[in-house]
C-alpha positions as CSV (number, residue, x, y, z in Angstrom):
1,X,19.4,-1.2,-71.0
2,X,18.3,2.1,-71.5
3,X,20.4,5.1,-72.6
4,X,19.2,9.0,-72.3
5,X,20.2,12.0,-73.3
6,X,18.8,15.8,-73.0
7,X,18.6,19.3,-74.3
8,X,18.1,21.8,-71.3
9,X,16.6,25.1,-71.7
10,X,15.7,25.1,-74.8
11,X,13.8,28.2,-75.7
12,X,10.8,27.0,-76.9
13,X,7.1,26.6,-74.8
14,X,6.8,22.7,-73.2
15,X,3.2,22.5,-74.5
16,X,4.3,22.7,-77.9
17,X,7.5,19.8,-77.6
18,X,4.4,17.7,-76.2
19,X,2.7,18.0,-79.3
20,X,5.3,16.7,-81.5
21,X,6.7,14.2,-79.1
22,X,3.6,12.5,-78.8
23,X,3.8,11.9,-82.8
24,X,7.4,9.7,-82.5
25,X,7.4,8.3,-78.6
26,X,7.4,4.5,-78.9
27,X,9.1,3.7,-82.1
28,X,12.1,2.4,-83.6
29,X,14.8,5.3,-83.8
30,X,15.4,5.3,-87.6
31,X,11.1,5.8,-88.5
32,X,11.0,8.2,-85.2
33,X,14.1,10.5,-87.0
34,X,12.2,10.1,-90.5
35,X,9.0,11.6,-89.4
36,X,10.8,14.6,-87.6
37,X,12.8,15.3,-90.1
38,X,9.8,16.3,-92.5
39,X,8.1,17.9,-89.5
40,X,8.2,22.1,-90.3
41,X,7.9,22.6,-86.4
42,X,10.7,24.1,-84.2
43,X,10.2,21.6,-82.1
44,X,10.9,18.6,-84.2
45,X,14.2,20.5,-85.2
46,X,15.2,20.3,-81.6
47,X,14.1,16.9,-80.8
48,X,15.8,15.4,-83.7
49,X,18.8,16.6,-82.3
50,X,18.4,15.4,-78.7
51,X,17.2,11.7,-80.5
52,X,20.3,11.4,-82.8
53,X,22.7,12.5,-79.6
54,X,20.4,9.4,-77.7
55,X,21.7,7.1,-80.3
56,X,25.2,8.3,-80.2
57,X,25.6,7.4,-76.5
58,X,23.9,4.3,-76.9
59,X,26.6,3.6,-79.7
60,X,29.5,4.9,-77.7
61,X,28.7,4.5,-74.1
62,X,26.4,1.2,-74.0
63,X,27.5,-0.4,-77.5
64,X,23.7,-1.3,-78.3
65,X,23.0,-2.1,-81.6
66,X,22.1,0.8,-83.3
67,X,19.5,-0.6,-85.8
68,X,17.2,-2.2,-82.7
69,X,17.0,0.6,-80.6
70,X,13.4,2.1,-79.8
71,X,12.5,5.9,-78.9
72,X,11.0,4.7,-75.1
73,X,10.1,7.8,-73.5
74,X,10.1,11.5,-73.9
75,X,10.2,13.9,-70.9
76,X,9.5,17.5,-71.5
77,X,9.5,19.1,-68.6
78,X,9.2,23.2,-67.6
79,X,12.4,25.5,-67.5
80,X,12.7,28.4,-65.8
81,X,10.4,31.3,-67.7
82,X,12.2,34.9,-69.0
83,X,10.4,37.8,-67.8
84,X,9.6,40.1,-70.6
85,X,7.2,43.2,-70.4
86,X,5.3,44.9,-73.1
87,X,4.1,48.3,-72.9
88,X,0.2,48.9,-73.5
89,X,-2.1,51.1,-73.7
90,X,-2.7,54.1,-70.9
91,X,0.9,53.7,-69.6
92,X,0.2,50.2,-68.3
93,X,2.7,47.1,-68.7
94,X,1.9,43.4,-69.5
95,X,4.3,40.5,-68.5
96,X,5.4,38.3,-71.3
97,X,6.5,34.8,-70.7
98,X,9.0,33.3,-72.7
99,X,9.0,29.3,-71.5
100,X,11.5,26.9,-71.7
101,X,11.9,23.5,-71.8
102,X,13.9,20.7,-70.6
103,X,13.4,17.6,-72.9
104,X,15.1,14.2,-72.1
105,X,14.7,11.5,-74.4
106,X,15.1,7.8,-73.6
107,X,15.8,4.9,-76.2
108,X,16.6,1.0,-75.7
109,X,16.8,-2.1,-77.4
110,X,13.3,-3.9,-77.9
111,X,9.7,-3.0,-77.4
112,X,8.7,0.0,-75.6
C-alpha cells in the first residue's frame, strides 16, 4: 500500500526540486531523510518536510511499519508562475518569473 503526501505551491523553481529529488527517490525513508538533511539546498529543506509528513500518514492513516517504508516516487510538478517586472534600460520592462512547484511524494512498504 502506498501512502502520499504534498506541498503545493511552494515558492521555489521545479527544475531545481528535480535536482535534489533525484538524489533520495528510491530509498528507505530513514537514509532518504539523512541525506536531505545535510543537503544546503532550499529544496531539500522543503522536501524533507513533505517526506517526514509521508511517514506520518503512513503511521496514522495506513498503520505501516514505519521502519520498512521506502521513498517510491517523487512528483514535482509546475505551479502557477508570479508575474514580476523589472525595469531596464531606455524605459523598457522585462518579465520576471517567479515558479512554483507542486511536489508530491509517495512512500510504501518494500522495494521501489
Amino acid at each position: 500500500m502506498d501512502v502520499k503526501a504534498s506541498g503545493k505551491y511552494m515558492r521555489i523553481s521545479p527544475q531545481k526540486v528535480r535536482k535534489i529529488a533525484g538524489a533520495v527517490k528510491g530509498k528507505p525513508v530513514e537514509s532518504g531523510l539523512n541525506v536531505l538533511k545535510f543537503m544546503p539546498q532550499k529544496a531539500a529543506g522543503m522536501l524533507e518536510k513533505i517526506v517526514r509528513s509521508a511517514v506520518a500518514n503512513a503511521d496514522h492513516n495506513a498503520e505501516l511499519d514505519v521502519d520498512a517504508l521506502v521513498i517510491k516516487n517523487i512528483i514535482v510538478n509546475e505551479g502557477p508562475m508570479l508575474k514580476r517586472f523589472r525595469p531596464r534600460a531606455r524605459g523598457r520592462a522585462t518579465r520576471i518569473l517567479k515558479r512554483t512547484s507542486h511536489i508530491t511524494v509517495i512512500v510504501g512498504e518494500g522495494s521501489a
